[in-house]
N, C-alpha and C positions, 0 to 999 in steps of 0.2 A: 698573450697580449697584456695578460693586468702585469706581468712579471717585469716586461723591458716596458710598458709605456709609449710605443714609437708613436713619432711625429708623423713616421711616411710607412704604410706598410706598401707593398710588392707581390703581387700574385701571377705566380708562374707555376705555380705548380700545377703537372699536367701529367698524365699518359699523353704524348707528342708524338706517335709516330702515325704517319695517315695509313702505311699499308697493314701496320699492326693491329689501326681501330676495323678494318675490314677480319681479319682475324679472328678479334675477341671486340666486335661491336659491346654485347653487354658490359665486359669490365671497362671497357671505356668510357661508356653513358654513365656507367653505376661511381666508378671511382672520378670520375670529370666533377660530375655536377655534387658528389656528394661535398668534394675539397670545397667548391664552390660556398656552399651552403653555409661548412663548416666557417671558413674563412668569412664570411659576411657576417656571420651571427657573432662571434669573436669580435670584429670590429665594432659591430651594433653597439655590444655589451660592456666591452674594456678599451675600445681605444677609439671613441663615435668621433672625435676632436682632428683624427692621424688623416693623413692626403692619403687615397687610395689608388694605387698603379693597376689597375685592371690590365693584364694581357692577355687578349683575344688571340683571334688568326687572320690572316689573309685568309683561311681558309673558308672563311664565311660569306665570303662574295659567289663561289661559285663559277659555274662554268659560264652565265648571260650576263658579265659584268660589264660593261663596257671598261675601256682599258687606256690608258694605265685609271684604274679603279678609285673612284673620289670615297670620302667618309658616308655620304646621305646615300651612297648604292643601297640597294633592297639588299638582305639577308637570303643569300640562297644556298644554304653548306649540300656539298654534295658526299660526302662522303660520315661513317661515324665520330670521328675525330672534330669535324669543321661542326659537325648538330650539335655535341658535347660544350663545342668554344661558345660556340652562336647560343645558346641557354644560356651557359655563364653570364656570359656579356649585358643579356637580356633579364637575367635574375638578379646581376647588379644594378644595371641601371632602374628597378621596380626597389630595390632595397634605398638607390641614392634620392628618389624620389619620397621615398616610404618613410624613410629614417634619417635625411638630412645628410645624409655620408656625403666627403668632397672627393666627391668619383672621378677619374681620369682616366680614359678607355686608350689601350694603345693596341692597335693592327699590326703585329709585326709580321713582314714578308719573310721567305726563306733567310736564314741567315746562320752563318756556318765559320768556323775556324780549330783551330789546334786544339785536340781535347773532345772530340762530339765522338758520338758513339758512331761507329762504322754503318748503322740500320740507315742514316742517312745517305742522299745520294753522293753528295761534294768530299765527304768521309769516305765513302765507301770506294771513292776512285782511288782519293790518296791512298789509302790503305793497299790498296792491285798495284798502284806504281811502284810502293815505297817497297812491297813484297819483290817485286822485279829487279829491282836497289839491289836489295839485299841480295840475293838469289847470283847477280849476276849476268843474268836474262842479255840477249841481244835481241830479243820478242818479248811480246806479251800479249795475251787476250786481255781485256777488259770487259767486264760484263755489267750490263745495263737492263731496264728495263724500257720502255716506249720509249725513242732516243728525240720523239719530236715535242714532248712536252715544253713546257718555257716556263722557270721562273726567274722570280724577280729577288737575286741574292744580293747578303750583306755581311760582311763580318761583324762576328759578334759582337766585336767593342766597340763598333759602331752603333748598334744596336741598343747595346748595355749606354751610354753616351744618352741618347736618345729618350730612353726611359729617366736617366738621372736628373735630365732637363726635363722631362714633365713634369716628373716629381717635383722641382723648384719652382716651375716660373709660369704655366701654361695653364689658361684658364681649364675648366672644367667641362671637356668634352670627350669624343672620338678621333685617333689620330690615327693617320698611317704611319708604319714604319718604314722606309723604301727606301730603294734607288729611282725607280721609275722607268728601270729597263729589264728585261726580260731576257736569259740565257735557254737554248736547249741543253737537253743533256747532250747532243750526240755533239755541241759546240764546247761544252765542259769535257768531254774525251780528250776530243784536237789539245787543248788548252795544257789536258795533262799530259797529252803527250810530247806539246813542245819544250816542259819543263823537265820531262824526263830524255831527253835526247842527247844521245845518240841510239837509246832504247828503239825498238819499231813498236807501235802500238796496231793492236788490231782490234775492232769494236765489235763485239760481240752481241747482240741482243737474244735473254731469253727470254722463250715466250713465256715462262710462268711466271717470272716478272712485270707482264705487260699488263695493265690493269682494265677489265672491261668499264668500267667508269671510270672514267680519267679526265679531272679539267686538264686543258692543250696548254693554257697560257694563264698567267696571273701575274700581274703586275701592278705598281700603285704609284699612285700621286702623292708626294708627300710636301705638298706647295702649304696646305694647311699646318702643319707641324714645324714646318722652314718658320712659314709667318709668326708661329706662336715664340720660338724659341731659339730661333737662326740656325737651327740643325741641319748640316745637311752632310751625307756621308763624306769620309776622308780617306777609308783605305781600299786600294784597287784588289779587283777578286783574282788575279793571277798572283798577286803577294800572298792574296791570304792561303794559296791552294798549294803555295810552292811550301810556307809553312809548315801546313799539314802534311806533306809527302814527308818532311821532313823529322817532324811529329809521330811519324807512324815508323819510321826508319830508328828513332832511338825506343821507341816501345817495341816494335818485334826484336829489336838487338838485346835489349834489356831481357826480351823471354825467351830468349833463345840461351842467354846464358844463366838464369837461373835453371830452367830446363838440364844445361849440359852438367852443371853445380849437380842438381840432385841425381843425374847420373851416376856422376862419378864417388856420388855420397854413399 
């Protein structure tokens, strides 16, 4: 912070993945809230002057949110990951109070494109379909966990879009990041599988993927965020999905021939 001086700092820094905080709940809590800390105390100190991008979760709303989910809902994280965000969120806004910081909270929903790590669910399709690409497949399993869940996805540079307009122009509150509609997974399967067709897809759920606490639905209103800054999403999620199949089709091509490379070495 004293070295570049920024105008706008960006806090995203996270362990992100909700079935991994189930996992290792501790290094989630421990390394969540410590970045947090870290990151507030730094701004306090070298940079009290810079716009600060808080990024939360949807995941703080919880399983009783009414839906699609406004800013002023109660805090109800139901999982370690969504308690980690829900602190943060709550430790900055006690710092923006405390220390004057110009704090700006953004909620962003699921939100996914070319380049995510596969532990995710809209990656982790691509990645089955783009493997059946390659393979040659006239079938394939896809494997899921709970296929009835529903979130509220967005591509990521819509997303990224979003934060960059908070950052400039948006008074000093809590936004959603959203579409304002809500997918199942077992409706993101269908989806990849009519971009991989003439493939057959068969939907697989395993049960050790199925998660005994599990929110069903999450969605959000992003009417507040529109009004501050006219944002409103622009790229459709079958674009962004056909990408990433596509995405996953020049990375396993790419390891498969460095692989055959070091064979033959």
């Amino acid at each position: 912070m004293r070295e570049f001086g920024p105008e706008v700092v960006y806090h995203l820094a996270a362990l992100s993945s909700v079935g991994r905080s189930w996992e290792e709940p501790g290094r989630t809590l421990r390394e969540n809230g410590e970045s947090a800390v870290n990151v507030l105390e730094a701004v306090r100190l070298e940079a009290p002057e810079a716009r600060l991008v808080w990024v939360s979760s949807c995941e703080v709303y919880g399983a009783d949110a009414r839906l699609p989910a406004v800013e002023d809902e109660p805090l109800r994280p139901a999982n370690p990951y969504a308690v980690s965000k829900a602190a943060g969120e709550l430790l900055a806004s006690v710092y923006a109070d405390a220390y004057g910081l110009d704090l700006v909270c953004a909620r962003p929903f699921n939100h996914t494109g070319p380049g995510q790590p596969s532990v995710f669910v809209v990656s982790s399709l691509a990645r089955q379909a783009a493997e059946a690409r390659l393979a040659g497949r006239r079938a394939v399993q896809i494997v899921t966990g709970n296929p009835d869940t529903r979130r509220d996805f967005l591509d990521v540079r819509d997303t990224v879009r979003a934060y960059r307009l908070l950052a400039a122009q948006a008074p000093a509150a809590v936004y959603n990041v959203s579409s304002g509609r809500s997918v199942s997974t077992a409706e993101l399967v269908a989806l990849v599988g009519s971009l991989i067709a003439p493939i057959e897809v068969e939907h697989i759920v395993a049960p050790n993927r199925v998660r005994a606490h599990e929110v069903m639905d999450l969605r959000g209103s992003h009417e507040r965020l529109t009004d501050a800054t006219g944002w409103r999403p622009e790229l459709a999620l079958k674009d962004t999905v056909a990408e990433m199949i596509a995405y996953w089709e020049q990375e396993l091509a790419r390891a498969r021939e460095t692989e055959a490379g070091s064979a033959r070495g």
